[in-house]
C-alpha positions as CSV (number, residue, x, y, z in Angstrom):
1,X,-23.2,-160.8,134.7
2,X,-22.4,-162.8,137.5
3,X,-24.2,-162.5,140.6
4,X,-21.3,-161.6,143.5
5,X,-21.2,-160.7,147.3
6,X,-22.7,-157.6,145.9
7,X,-25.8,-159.3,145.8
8,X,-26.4,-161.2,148.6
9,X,-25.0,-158.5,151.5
10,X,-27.4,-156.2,149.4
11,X,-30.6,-157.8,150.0
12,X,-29.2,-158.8,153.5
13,X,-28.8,-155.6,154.3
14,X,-32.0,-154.3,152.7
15,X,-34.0,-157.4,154.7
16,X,-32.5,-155.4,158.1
17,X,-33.4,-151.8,157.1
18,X,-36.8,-153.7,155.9
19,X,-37.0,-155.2,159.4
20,X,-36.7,-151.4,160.9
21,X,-38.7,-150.7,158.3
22,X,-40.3,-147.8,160.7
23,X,-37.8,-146.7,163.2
24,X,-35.8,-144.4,160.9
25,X,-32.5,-144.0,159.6
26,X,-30.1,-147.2,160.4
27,X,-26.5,-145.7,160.5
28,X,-24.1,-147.9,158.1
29,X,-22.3,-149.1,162.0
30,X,-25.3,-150.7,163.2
31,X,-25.4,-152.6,159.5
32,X,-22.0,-153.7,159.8
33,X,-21.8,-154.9,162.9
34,X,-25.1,-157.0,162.8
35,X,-24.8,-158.3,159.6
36,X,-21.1,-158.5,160.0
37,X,-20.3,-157.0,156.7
38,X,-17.7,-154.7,156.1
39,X,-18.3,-150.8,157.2
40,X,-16.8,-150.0,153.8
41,X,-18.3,-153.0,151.6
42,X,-22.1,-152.0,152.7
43,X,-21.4,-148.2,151.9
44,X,-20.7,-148.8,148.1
45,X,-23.3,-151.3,148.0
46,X,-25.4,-148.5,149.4
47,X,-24.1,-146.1,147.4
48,X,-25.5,-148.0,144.0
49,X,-28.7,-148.6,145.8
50,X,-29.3,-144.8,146.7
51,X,-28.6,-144.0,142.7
52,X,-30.8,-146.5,141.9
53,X,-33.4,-144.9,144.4
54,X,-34.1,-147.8,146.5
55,X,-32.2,-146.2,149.5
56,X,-32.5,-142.5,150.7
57,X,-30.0,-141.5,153.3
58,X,-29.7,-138.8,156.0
59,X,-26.8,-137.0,157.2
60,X,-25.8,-135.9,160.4
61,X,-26.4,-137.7,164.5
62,X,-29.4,-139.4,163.7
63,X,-28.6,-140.3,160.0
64,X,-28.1,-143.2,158.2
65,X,-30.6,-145.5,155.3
66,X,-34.0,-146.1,155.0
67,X,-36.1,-147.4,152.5
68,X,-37.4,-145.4,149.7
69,X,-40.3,-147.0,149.0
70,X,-42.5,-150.0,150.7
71,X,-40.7,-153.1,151.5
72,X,-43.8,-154.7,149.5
73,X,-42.3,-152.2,146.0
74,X,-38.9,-153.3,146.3
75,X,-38.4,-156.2,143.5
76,X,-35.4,-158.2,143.9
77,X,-34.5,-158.1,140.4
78,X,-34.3,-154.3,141.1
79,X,-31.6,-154.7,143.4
80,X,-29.8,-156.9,141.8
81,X,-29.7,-155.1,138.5
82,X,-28.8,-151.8,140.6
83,X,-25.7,-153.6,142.1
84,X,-24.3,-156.3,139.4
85,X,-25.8,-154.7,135.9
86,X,-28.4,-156.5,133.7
87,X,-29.0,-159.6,133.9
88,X,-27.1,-161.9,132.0
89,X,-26.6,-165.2,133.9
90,X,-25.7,-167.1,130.9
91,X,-22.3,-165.3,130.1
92,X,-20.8,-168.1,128.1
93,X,-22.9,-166.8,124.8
94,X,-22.8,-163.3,124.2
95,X,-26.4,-163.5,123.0
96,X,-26.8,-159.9,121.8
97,X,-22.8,-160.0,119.9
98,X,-23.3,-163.7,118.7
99,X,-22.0,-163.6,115.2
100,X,-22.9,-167.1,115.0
101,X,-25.9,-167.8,112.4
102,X,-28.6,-169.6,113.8
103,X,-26.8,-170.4,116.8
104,X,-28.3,-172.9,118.8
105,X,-26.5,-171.6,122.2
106,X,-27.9,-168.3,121.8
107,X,-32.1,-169.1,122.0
108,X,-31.0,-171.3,124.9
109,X,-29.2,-168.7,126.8
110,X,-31.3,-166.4,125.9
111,X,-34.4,-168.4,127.5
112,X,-32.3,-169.1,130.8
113,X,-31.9,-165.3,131.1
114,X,-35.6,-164.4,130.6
115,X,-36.5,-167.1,133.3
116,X,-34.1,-166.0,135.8
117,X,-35.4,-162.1,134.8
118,X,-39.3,-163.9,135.2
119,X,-38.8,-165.1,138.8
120,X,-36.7,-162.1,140.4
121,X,-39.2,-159.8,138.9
122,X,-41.9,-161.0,140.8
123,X,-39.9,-161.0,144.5
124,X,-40.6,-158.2,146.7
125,X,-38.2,-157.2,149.6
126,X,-41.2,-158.1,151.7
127,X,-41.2,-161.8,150.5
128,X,-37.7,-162.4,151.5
């Protein structure tokens, strides 16, 4: 996995709805134009982020996103996993298809991942 534009408009947009955090449903226009995202873009990243249940969203004039839970029980890793897939940073080794014996690449890889995993785990939407 790489991390992509997925990523950061995600949590961009997330840190907006989590600065409305109480007002209700933001419609996907209001996003777009203050983040300055595309319309289009922000609705499939939302669109992974309401399967993953992070978003709800409402239909109709007053619809839009919120927040499903706390900004404080969002984790970044979360979101990130939601929109780019698990977390493999360290691409270059397939660490889990390595038909290499006692590869040295793979524990190293393998390590890089778990720290990355270690330190997005423990950021909340809040902290951000």
């Amino acid at each position: 996995m790489n991390l992509t534009t997925k990523s950061e408009y995600g949590l961009r947009a997330l840190s907006y709805l989590r600065d409305r955090y109480n007002e209700g449903p933001i419609n996907i226009t209001e996003i777009s134009a203050n983040l300055d995202i595309s319309k289009t873009y922000i609705e499939q990243i939302f669109s992974k982020l309401k399967k993953s249940n992070i978003v709800k969203s409402y239909r109709g004039k007053d619809g839009g996103y919120i927040l499903s839970k706390k900004p404080s029980e969002i984790i970044v890793g979360d979101v990130i996993r939601a929109l780019e897939g698990n977390i493999n940073l360290t691409n270059k080794c397939e660490v889990e298809n390595c038909e290499v014996e006692n590869c040295a690449s793979r524990h190293v890889f393998s390590e890089i991942d778990t720290a990355v995993s270690n330190v997005i785990d423990k950021i909340s939407l809040d902290q951000i």
